[in-house]
KEDREN-186665 format. One record per residue (C-alpha): residue number from 1; residue in one letter; chain; x, y, z. Coordinates in Angstrom, 3 decimals. Example, Ala and Ser with C-alpha at 12.3 -4.5 7.8 and 13.67 -1.06 7.14 Angstrom:
BEGIN
@num:1 residu:a chaine:A x:12.300 y:-4.500 z:7.800 .
@num:2 residu:s chaine:A x:13.670 y:-1.060 z:7.140 .
This chain:
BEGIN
@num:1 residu:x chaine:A x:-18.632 y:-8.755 z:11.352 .
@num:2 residu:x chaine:A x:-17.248 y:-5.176 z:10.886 .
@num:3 residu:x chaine:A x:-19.622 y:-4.291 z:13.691 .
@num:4 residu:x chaine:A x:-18.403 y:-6.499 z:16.078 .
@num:5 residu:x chaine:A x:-14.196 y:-5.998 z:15.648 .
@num:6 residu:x chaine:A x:-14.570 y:-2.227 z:15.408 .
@num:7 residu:x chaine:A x:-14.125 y:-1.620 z:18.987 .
@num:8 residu:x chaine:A x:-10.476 y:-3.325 z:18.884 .
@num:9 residu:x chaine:A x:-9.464 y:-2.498 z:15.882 .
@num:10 residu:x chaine:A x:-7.525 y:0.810 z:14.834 .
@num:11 residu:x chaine:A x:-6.156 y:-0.668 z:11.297 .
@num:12 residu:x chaine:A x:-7.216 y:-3.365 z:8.423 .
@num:13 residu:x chaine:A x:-5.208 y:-4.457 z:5.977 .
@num:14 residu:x chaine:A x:-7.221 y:-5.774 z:2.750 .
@num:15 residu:x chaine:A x:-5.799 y:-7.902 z:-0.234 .
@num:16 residu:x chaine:A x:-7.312 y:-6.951 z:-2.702 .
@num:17 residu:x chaine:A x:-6.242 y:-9.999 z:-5.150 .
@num:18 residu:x chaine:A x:-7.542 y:-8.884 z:-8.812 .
@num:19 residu:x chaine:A x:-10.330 y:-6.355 z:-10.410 .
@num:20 residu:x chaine:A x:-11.946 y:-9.520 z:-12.137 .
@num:21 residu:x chaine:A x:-15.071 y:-11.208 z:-10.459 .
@num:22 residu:x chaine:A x:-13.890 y:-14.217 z:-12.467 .
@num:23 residu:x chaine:A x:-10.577 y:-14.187 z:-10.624 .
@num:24 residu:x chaine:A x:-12.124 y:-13.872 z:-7.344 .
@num:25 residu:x chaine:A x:-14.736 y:-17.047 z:-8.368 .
@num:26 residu:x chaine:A x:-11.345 y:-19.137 z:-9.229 .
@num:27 residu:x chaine:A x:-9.962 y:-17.881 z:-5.739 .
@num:28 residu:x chaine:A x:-13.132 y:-18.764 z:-3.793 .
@num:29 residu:x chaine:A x:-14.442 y:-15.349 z:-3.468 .
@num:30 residu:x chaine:A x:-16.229 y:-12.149 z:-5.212 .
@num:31 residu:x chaine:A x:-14.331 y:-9.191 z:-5.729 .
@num:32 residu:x chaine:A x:-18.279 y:-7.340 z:-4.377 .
@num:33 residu:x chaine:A x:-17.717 y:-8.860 z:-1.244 .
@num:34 residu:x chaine:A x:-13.988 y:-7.207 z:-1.176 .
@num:35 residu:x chaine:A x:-14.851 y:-3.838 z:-2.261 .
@num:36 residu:x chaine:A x:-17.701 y:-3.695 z:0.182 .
@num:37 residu:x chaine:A x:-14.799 y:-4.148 z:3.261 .
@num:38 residu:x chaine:A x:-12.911 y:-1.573 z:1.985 .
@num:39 residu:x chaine:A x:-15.337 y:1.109 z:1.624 .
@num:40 residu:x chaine:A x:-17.013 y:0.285 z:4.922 .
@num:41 residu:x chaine:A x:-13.865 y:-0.124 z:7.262 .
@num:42 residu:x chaine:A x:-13.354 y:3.635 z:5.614 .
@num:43 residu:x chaine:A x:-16.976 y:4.575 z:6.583 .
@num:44 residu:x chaine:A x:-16.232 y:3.164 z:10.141 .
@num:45 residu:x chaine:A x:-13.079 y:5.450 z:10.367 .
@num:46 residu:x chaine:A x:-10.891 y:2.102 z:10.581 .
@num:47 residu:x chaine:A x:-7.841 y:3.303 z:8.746 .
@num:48 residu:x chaine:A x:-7.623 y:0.956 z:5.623 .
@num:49 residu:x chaine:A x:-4.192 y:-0.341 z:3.478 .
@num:50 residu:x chaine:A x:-4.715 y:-1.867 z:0.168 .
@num:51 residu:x chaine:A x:-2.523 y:-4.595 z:-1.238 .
@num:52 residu:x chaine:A x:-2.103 y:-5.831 z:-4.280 .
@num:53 residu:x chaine:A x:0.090 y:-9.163 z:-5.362 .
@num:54 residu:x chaine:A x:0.749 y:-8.474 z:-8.860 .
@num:55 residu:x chaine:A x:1.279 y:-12.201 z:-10.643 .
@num:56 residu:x chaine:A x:2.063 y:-11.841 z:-13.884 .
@num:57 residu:x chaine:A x:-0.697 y:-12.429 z:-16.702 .
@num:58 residu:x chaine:A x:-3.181 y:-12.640 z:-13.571 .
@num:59 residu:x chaine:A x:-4.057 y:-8.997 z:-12.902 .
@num:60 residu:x chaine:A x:-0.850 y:-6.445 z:-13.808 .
@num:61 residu:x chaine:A x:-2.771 y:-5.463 z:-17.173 .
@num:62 residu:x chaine:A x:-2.699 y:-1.396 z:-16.919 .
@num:63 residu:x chaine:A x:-6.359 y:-1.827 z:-17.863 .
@num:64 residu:x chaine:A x:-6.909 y:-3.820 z:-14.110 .
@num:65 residu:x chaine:A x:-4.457 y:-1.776 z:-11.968 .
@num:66 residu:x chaine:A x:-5.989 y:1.582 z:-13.520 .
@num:67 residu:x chaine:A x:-9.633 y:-0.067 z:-12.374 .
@num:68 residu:x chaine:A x:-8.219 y:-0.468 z:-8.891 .
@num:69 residu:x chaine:A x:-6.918 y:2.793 z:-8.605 .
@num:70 residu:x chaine:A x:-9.615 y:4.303 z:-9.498 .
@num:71 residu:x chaine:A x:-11.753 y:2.477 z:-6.933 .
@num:72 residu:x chaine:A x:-9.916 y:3.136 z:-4.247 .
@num:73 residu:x chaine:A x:-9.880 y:6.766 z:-4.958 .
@num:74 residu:x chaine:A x:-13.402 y:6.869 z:-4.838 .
@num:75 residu:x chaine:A x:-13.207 y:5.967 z:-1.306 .
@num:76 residu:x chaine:A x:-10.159 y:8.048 z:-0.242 .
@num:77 residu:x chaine:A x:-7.469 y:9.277 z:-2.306 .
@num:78 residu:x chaine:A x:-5.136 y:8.896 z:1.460 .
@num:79 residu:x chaine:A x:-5.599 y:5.011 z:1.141 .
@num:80 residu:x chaine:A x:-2.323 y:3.482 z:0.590 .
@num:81 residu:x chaine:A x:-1.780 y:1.103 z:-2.060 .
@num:82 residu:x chaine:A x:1.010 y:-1.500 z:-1.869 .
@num:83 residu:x chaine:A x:1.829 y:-3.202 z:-5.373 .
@num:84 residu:x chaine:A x:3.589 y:-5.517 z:-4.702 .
@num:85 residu:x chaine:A x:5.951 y:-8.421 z:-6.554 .
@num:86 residu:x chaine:A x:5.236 y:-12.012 z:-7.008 .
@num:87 residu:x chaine:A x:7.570 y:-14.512 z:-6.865 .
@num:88 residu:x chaine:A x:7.332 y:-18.351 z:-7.173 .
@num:89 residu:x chaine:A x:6.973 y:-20.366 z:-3.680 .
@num:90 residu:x chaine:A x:5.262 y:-23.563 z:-2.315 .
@num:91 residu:x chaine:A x:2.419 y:-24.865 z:-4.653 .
@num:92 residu:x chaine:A x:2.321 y:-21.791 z:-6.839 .
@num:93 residu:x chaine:A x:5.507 y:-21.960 z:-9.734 .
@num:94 residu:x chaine:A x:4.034 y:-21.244 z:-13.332 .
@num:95 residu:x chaine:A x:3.869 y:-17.902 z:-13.584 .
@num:96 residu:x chaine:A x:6.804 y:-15.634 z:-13.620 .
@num:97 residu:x chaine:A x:8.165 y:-13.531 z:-11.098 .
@num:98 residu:x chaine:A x:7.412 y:-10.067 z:-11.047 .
@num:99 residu:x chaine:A x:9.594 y:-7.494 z:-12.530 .
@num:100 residu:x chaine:A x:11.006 y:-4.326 z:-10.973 .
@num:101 residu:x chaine:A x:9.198 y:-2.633 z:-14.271 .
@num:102 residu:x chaine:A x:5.926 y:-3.908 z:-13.623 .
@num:103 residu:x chaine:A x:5.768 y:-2.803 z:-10.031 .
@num:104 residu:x chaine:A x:6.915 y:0.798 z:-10.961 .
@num:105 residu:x chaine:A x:4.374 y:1.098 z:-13.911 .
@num:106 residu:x chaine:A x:1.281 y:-0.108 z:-11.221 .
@num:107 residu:x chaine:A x:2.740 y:2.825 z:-8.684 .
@num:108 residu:x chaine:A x:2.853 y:5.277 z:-11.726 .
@num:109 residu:x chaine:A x:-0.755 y:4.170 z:-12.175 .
@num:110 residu:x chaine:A x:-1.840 y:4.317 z:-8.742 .
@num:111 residu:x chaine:A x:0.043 y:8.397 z:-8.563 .
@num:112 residu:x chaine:A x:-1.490 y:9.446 z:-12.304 .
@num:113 residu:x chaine:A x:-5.061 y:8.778 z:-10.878 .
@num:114 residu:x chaine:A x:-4.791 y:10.575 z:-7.444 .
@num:115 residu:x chaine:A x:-3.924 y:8.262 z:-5.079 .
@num:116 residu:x chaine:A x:-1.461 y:10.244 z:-2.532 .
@num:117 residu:x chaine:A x:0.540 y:6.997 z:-0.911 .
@num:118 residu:x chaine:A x:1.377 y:4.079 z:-3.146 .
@num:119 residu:x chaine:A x:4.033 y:1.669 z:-2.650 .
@num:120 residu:x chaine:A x:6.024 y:-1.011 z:-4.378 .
@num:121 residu:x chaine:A x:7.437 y:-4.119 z:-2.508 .
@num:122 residu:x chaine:A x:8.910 y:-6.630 z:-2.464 .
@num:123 residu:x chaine:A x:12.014 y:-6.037 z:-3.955 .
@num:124 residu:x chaine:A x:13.991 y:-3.817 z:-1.531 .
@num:125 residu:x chaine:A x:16.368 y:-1.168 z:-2.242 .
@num:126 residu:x chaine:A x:15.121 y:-1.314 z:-6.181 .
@num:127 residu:x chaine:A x:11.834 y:1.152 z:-6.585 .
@num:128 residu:x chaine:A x:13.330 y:4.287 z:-5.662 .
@num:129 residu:x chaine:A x:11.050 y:6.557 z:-4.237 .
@num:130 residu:x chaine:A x:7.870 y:4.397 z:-4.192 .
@num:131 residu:x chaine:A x:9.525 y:2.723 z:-1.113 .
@num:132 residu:x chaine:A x:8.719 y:6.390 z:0.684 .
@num:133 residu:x chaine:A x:6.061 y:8.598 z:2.393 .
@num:134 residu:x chaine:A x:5.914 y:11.825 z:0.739 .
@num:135 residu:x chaine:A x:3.858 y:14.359 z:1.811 .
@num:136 residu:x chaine:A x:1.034 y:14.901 z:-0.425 .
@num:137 residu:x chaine:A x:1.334 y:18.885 z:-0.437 .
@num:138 residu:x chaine:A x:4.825 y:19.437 z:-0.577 .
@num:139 residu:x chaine:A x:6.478 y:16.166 z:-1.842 .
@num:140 residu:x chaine:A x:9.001 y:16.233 z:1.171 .
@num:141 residu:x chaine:A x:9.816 y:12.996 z:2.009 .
@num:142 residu:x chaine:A x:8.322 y:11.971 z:5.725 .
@num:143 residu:x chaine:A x:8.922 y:8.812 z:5.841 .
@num:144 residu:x chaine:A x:12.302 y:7.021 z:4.297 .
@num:145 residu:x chaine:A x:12.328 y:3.120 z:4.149 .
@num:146 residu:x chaine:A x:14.233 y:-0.265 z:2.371 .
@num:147 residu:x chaine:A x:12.058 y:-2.733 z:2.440 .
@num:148 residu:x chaine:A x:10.019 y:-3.592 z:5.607 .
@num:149 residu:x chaine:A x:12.922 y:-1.191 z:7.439 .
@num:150 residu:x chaine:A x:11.920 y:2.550 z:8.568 .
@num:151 residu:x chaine:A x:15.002 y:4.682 z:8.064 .
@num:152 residu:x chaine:A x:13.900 y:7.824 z:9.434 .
@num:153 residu:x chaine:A x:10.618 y:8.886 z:10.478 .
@num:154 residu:x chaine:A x:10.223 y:12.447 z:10.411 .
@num:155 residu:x chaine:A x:6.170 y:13.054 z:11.072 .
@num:156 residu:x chaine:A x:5.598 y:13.617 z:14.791 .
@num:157 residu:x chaine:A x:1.996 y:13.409 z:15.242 .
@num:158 residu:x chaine:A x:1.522 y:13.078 z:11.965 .
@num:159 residu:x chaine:A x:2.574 y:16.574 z:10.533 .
@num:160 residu:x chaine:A x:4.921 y:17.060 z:7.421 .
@num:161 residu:x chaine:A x:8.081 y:19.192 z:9.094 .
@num:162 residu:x chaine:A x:8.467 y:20.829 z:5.825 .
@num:163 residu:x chaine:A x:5.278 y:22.258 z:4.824 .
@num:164 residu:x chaine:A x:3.068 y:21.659 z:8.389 .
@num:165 residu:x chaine:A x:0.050 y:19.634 z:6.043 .
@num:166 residu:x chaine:A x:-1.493 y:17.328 z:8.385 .
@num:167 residu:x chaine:A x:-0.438 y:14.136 z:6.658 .
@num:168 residu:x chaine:A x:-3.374 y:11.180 z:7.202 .
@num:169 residu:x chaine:A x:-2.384 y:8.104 z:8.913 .
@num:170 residu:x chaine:A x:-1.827 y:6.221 z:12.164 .
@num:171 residu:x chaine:A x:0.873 y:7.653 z:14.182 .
@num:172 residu:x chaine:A x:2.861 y:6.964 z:17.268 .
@num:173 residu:x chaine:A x:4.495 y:9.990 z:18.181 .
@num:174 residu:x chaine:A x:7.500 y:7.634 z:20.028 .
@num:175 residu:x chaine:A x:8.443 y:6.042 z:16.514 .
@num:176 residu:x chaine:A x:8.748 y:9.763 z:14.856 .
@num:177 residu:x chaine:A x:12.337 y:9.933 z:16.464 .
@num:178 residu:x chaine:A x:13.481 y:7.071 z:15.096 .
@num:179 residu:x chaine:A x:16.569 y:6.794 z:12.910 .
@num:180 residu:x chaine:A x:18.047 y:3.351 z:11.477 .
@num:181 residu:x chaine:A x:21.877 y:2.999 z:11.627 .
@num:182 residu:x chaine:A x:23.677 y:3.035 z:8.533 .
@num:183 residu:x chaine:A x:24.709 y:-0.526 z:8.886 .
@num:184 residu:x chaine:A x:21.381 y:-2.145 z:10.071 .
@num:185 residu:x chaine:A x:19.409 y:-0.321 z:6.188 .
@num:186 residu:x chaine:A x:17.707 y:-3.286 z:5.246 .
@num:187 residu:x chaine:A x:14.626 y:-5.443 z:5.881 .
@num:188 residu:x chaine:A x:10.852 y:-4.922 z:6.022 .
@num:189 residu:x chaine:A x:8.667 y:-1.937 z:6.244 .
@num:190 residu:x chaine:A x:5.296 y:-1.726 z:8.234 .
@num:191 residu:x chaine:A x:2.345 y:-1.156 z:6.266 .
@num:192 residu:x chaine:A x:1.074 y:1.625 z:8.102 .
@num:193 residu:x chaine:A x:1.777 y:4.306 z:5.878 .
Protein backbone atom coordinates (compact mmCIF):
# COMPACT_ATOMS: atom_id res chain seq x y z
CA UNK A 1 0.00 0.00 0.00
CA UNK A 2 2.93 2.34 0.93
CA UNK A 3 4.07 1.72 -2.62
CA UNK A 4 1.21 2.81 -4.25
CA UNK A 5 0.34 6.41 -2.14
CA UNK A 6 3.99 7.42 -2.14
CA UNK A 7 3.80 9.37 -5.23
CA UNK A 8 1.01 11.78 -3.61
CA UNK A 9 1.95 11.82 -0.47
CA UNK A 10 4.53 14.32 1.22
CA UNK A 11 3.30 13.59 5.04
CA UNK A 12 1.65 10.60 7.27
CA UNK A 13 0.38 10.98 10.34
CA UNK A 14 0.38 7.57 12.48
CA UNK A 15 -1.57 6.85 15.82
CA UNK A 16 0.24 5.00 17.43
CA UNK A 17 -2.53 3.85 20.15
CA UNK A 18 -0.44 1.79 22.94
CA UNK A 19 3.11 -0.22 23.21
CA UNK A 20 1.02 -3.43 24.17
CA UNK A 21 0.22 -6.08 21.39
CA UNK A 22 -2.62 -6.96 23.75
CA UNK A 23 -4.02 -3.45 23.44
CA UNK A 24 -3.76 -3.42 19.80
CA UNK A 25 -5.65 -7.21 19.72
CA UNK A 26 -8.58 -5.44 21.93
CA UNK A 27 -8.48 -2.49 19.30
CA UNK A 28 -8.56 -4.78 16.24
CA UNK A 29 -5.01 -4.48 15.34
CA UNK A 30 -1.15 -5.45 16.14
CA UNK A 31 1.04 -2.92 17.35
CA UNK A 32 3.86 -5.06 14.46
CA UNK A 33 1.73 -3.98 11.86
CA UNK A 34 1.99 -0.18 13.30
CA UNK A 35 5.59 -0.05 13.88
CA UNK A 36 6.27 -1.49 10.48
CA UNK A 37 4.35 1.95 8.87
CA UNK A 38 6.31 4.04 10.76
CA UNK A 39 9.68 2.86 10.05
CA UNK A 40 8.92 2.36 6.37
CA UNK A 41 7.08 5.75 5.54
CA UNK A 42 10.67 6.98 7.18
CA UNK A 43 12.60 4.63 4.80
CA UNK A 44 10.44 6.06 1.88
CA UNK A 45 11.46 9.68 2.93
CA UNK A 46 7.58 10.35 3.70
CA UNK A 47 7.98 12.70 6.60
CA UNK A 48 6.26 10.84 9.58
CA UNK A 49 4.27 12.45 12.96
CA UNK A 50 3.59 10.19 15.79
CA UNK A 51 0.57 10.50 18.02
CA UNK A 52 -0.21 9.25 20.99
CA UNK A 53 -3.85 9.45 22.94
CA UNK A 54 -2.84 8.95 26.38
CA UNK A 55 -6.17 7.33 28.29
CA UNK A 56 -5.55 6.92 31.56
CA UNK A 57 -4.69 3.30 33.00
CA UNK A 58 -4.58 2.29 29.13
CA UNK A 59 -1.02 3.17 28.10
CA UNK A 60 0.42 6.51 30.20
CA UNK A 61 2.54 3.99 32.46
CA UNK A 62 6.24 5.67 32.19
CA UNK A 63 7.24 2.06 31.55
CA UNK A 64 4.94 2.25 27.94
CA UNK A 65 5.64 5.90 26.96
CA UNK A 66 9.53 5.28 27.69
CA UNK A 67 9.04 2.00 25.17
CA UNK A 68 7.60 4.35 22.59
CA UNK A 69 10.14 6.79 22.80
CA UNK A 70 12.59 4.74 22.48
CA UNK A 71 11.19 3.20 19.30
CA UNK A 72 10.72 6.01 17.59
CA UNK A 73 14.20 7.14 18.19
CA UNK A 74 15.45 4.24 16.64
CA UNK A 75 13.96 5.39 13.51
CA UNK A 76 14.68 9.16 13.76
CA UNK A 77 15.26 11.12 16.72
CA UNK A 78 13.49 14.37 14.26
CA UNK A 79 10.10 12.40 14.42
CA UNK A 80 7.67 14.39 16.30
CA UNK A 81 5.73 12.96 18.98
CA UNK A 82 2.35 14.42 20.00
CA UNK A 83 1.09 13.16 23.56
CA UNK A 84 -1.76 14.03 23.71
CA UNK A 85 -4.93 14.25 26.42
CA UNK A 86 -7.94 12.12 26.60
CA UNK A 87 -11.06 13.21 27.47
CA UNK A 88 -14.49 11.45 27.72
CA UNK A 89 -16.83 11.69 24.42
CA UNK A 90 -19.44 9.55 22.53
CA UNK A 91 -19.30 5.78 23.52
CA UNK A 92 -16.05 6.03 25.42
CA UNK A 93 -16.78 7.58 29.37
CA UNK A 94 -15.02 5.26 32.03
CA UNK A 95 -11.82 6.28 32.13
CA UNK A 96 -10.70 9.61 33.33
CA UNK A 97 -9.64 12.50 31.56
CA UNK A 98 -6.19 13.18 31.14
CA UNK A 99 -4.29 15.44 33.35
CA UNK A 100 -2.09 18.41 32.45
CA UNK A 101 0.65 16.28 34.68
CA UNK A 102 0.46 13.27 32.77
CA UNK A 103 0.92 14.90 29.41
CA UNK A 104 4.03 16.88 30.67
CA UNK A 105 5.66 13.73 32.31
CA UNK A 106 5.13 11.67 28.61
CA UNK A 107 6.93 14.96 26.84
CA UNK A 108 9.68 14.84 29.62
CA UNK A 109 9.94 11.19 28.57
CA UNK A 110 9.86 11.62 24.99
CA UNK A 111 12.98 14.81 25.53
CA UNK A 112 15.10 12.51 28.29
CA UNK A 113 15.44 9.76 25.54
CA UNK A 114 16.43 11.96 22.48
CA UNK A 115 13.60 12.71 20.73
CA UNK A 116 14.17 16.49 19.38
CA UNK A 117 10.22 17.58 18.78
CA UNK A 118 7.61 16.35 21.21
CA UNK A 119 4.40 17.88 21.90
CA UNK A 120 1.54 17.91 24.34
CA UNK A 121 -2.13 18.64 23.26
CA UNK A 122 -4.96 18.96 23.87
CA UNK A 123 -5.20 21.25 26.50
CA UNK A 124 -4.22 24.67 25.06
CA UNK A 125 -2.45 27.42 26.64
CA UNK A 126 -1.49 24.83 29.72
CA UNK A 127 1.96 22.82 28.70
CA UNK A 128 4.21 25.61 28.42
CA UNK A 129 6.84 25.07 26.14
CA UNK A 130 5.90 21.58 24.83
CA UNK A 131 3.27 23.51 22.73
CA UNK A 132 6.63 24.88 20.70
CA UNK A 133 9.29 24.09 18.01
CA UNK A 134 12.60 24.56 19.40
CA UNK A 135 15.46 24.18 17.54
CA UNK A 136 17.29 21.15 18.41
CA UNK A 137 20.88 22.90 18.47
CA UNK A 138 20.24 26.01 20.02
CA UNK A 139 16.87 25.71 21.91
CA UNK A 140 15.58 29.00 20.20
CA UNK A 141 12.16 28.79 19.83
CA UNK A 142 11.09 28.53 15.85
CA UNK A 143 7.94 27.89 16.04
CA UNK A 144 5.40 29.50 18.87
CA UNK A 145 1.80 28.00 19.08
CA UNK A 146 -1.67 27.68 21.54
CA UNK A 147 -3.24 24.93 20.63
CA UNK A 148 -3.88 24.07 16.92
CA UNK A 149 -2.95 28.12 16.40
CA UNK A 150 0.67 29.10 14.90
CA UNK A 151 1.69 32.32 16.58
CA UNK A 152 4.74 33.08 14.83
CA UNK A 153 6.65 31.09 12.51
CA UNK A 154 10.09 32.07 12.35
CA UNK A 155 11.91 29.12 10.07
CA UNK A 156 11.99 30.24 6.43
CA UNK A 157 12.93 27.28 4.55
CA UNK A 158 13.34 25.52 7.34
CA UNK A 159 16.47 27.19 9.02
CA UNK A 160 16.66 28.20 12.81
CA UNK A 161 17.28 32.30 12.55
CA UNK A 162 19.22 32.02 15.66
CA UNK A 163 21.79 29.48 15.24
CA UNK A 164 21.38 28.72 11.09
CA UNK A 165 20.91 24.52 12.02
CA UNK A 166 18.90 23.22 9.29
CA UNK A 167 15.88 22.27 11.36
CA UNK A 168 14.04 18.87 9.71
CA UNK A 169 10.56 19.20 8.61
CA UNK A 170 8.08 20.18 5.90
CA UNK A 171 8.16 23.76 5.15
CA UNK A 172 6.33 26.34 3.17
CA UNK A 173 8.43 29.21 2.95
CA UNK A 174 4.92 31.56 2.54
CA UNK A 175 3.72 30.44 6.16
CA UNK A 176 7.35 31.48 7.73
CA UNK A 177 6.03 35.19 7.74
CA UNK A 178 3.22 34.57 9.51
CA UNK A 179 2.30 36.26 12.77
CA UNK A 180 -1.15 35.68 14.75
CA UNK A 181 -2.79 38.85 16.19
CA UNK A 182 -2.83 39.23 19.75
CA UNK A 183 -6.54 38.90 19.91
CA UNK A 184 -7.12 35.91 17.49
CA UNK A 185 -4.11 33.47 20.19
CA UNK A 186 -6.13 30.56 20.40
CA UNK A 187 -7.19 27.38 18.60
CA UNK A 188 -5.47 24.43 16.91
CA UNK A 189 -2.00 23.78 15.75
CA UNK A 190 -1.01 21.75 12.55
CA UNK A 191 0.84 18.73 13.12
CA UNK A 192 3.54 19.39 10.88
CA UNK A 193 6.16 20.16 13.15
Amino acid sequence: MLDYIQPWVSLYKVDLKSFRDRHYRELGGTLEAVLWTIRSLHERGIWVEVVTLLVPGFNDSDEELTDIARFLVSVSRDIPWHVTAFHKDYKMTGPADTGVSTLLRAAEIGAREGLHFVYAGNIPGAVGEWEDTRCPSCRAVVIERRGFRVLSNRIPDGVCPSCAAAIPGFWETDAAQLVVPEDHRSGHRPLVC
